[in-house]
C-alpha positions in Angstrom: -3.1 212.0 -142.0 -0.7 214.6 -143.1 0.9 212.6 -146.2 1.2 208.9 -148.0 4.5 207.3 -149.7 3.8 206.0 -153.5 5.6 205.4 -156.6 5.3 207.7 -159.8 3.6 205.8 -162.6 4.6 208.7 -165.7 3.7 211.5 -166.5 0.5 212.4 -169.5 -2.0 215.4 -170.2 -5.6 216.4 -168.9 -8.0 218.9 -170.3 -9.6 221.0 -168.0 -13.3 222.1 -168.3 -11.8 225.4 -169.8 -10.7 223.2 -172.5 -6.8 223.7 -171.8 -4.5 220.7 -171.8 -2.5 220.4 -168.6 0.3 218.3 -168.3 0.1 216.0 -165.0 1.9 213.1 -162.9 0.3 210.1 -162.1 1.5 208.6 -159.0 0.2 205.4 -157.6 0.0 206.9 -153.4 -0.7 203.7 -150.8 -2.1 201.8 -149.8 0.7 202.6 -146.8 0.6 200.7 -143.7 1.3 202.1 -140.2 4.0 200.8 -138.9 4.9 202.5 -135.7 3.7 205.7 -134.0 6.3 208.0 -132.1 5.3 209.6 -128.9 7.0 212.2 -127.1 7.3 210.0 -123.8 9.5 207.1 -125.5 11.0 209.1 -128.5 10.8 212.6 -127.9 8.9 213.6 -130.7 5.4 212.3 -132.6 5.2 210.8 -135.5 3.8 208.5 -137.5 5.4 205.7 -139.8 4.0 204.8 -143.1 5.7 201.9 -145.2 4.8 201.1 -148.3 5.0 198.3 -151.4 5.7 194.8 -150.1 8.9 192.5 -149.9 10.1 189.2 -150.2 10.9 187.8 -146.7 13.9 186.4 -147.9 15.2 189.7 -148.7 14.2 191.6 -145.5 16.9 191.6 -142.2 15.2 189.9 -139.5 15.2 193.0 -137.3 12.7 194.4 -139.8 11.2 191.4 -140.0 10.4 191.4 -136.2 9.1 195.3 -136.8 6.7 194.2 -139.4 5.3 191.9 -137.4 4.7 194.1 -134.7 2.3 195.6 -137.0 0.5 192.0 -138.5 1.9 193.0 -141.8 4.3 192.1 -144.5 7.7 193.5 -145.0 7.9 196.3 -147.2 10.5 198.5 -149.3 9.7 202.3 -148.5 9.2 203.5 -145.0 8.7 207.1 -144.0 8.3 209.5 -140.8 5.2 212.3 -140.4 5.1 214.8 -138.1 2.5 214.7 -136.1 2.0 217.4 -133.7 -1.9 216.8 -133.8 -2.7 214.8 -130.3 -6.2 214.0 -131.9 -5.3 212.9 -134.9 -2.5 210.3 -133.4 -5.0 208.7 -130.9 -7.0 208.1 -134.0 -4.4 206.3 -135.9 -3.2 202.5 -135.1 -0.2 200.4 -135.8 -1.7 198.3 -138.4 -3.8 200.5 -140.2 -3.9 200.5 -143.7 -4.0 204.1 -145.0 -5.3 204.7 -148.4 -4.9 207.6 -151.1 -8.5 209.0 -150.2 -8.6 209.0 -147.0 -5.3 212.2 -147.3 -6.5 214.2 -150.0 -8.7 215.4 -152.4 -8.8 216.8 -156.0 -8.1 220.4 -155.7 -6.3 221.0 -153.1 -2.0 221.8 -153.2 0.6 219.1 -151.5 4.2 218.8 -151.8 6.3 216.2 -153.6 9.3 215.1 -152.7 11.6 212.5 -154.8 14.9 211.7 -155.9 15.9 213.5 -159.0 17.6 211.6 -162.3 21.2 211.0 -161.7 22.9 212.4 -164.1 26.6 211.6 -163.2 29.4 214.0 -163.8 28.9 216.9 -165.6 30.3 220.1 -166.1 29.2 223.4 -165.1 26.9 224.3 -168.3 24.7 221.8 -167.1 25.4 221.7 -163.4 25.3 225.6 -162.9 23.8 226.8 -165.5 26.9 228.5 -166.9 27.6 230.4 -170.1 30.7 229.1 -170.7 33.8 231.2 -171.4 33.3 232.7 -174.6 33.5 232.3 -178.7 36.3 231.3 -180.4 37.7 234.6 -181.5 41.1 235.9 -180.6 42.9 232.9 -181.1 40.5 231.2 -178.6 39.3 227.4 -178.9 37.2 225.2 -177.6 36.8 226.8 -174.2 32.5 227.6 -174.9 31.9 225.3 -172.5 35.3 225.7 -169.7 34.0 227.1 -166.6 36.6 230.2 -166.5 39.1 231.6 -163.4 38.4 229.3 -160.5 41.0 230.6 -157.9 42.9 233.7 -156.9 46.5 235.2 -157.1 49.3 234.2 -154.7 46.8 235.3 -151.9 44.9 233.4 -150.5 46.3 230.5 -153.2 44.0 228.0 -153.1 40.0 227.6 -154.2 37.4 228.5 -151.4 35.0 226.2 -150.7 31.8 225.9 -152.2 33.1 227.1 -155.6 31.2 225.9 -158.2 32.7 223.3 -160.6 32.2 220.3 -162.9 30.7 217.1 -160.7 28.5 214.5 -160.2 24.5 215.7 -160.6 21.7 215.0 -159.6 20.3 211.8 -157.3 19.2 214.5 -154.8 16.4 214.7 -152.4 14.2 217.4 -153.9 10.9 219.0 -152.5 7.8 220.4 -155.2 6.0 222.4 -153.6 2.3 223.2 -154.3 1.1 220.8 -157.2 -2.2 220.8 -157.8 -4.2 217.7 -157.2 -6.6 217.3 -160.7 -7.8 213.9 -160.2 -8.2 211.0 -157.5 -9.3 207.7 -158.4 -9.8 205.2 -155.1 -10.6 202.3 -157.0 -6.7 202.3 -158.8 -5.1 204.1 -155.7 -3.8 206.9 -158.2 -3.7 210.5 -157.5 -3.4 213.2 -160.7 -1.0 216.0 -159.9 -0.7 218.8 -162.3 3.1 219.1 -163.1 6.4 217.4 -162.8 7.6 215.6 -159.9 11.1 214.9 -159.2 12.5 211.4 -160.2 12.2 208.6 -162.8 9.2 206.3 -163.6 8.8 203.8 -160.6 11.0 205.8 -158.1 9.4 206.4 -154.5 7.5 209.3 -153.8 6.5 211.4 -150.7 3.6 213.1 -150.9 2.5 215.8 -148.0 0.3 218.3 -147.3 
């Protein structure tokens, strides 16, 4: 397997054998079901489909219901797509199979994260962009420290181009980690230790891949 969907538990600190205190992620990864595999033939790609963290019945469409079953499991919330380019490694797998956190990595080696970071709903462009603002108050100038300056042109080409950077909503993005560290995995909790932040709040879904 190339990756596993779990859920970030928090976030607290490990010392290493150097004695240096590391600050980590704990993240609860699997046990993921598989779902369905993709094969070039019927969808012109391969892949494999993980879901992850069960749901009520009641609360699941029946078409997804019918897709579960297709599998012998339970509905779930989270599903997500692997590439899989690896023809081995996709006659191995089965619809069905229950794919835990050991059985993808191993403490030491570097996988990438993917989450959705903290909304932070509309902010201006100190905080968005990382602006300095306009200036001090000097010169009969007031409360623009924080105003995001000249935003357009003269009477050519009068208007704003696209893409210009300005005040807006932030954050709830998809955004990729790449290369965290794996300190610690423990099989009998399902919880893998990354060294450093992941994107995303406490209990938010998580991709992890290699």
């Amino acid at each position: 397997m190339i990756g596993i969907i779990g859920k970030k538990i928090g976030m607290t600190s490990i010392y290493d054998s150097k004695g240096q205190k590391k600050a980590c992620t704990v993240i609860q990864g699997g046990p993921c079901v598989v779902t369905q595999l993709k094969t070039r033939s019927t969808d012109g790609y391969q892949a494999i489909q993980l879901s992850y963290d069960d749901k009520k019945e009641k609360n699941t469409t029946k078409s997804l219901i019918g897709h579960f079953a297709k599998a012998a499991t339970t509905p779930k919330h989270k599903q997500a797509e692997f590439r899989c380019e690896d023809e081995a490694l996709l006659q191995q797998i089965t619809l069905g199979q229950v794919i835990r956190i050991e059985d993808v990595f191993a403490e030491g080696e570097f996988i990438d994260v993917v989450g959705t970071s903290k909304g932070k709903g509309f902010q201006g462009v100190v905080k968005r962009h990382g602006f300095s603002g306009v200036g001090g108050r000097s010169h009969g100038q007031h409360n623009r420290e924080r105003a995001p300056g000249s935003v357009g042109a003269a009477s050519f080409p009068s208007r704003v181009f696209k893409g210009m950077r300005m005040a807006g909503r932030t954050g709830g993005d998809r955004v990729k980690v790449a290369n965290l560290q794996v300190i610690k995995v423990l099989p009998e909790k399902d919880l893998i230790v990354l060294h450093g932040a992941v994107p995303g709040a406490n209990n938010g879904y998580v991709i992890l891949e290699k």
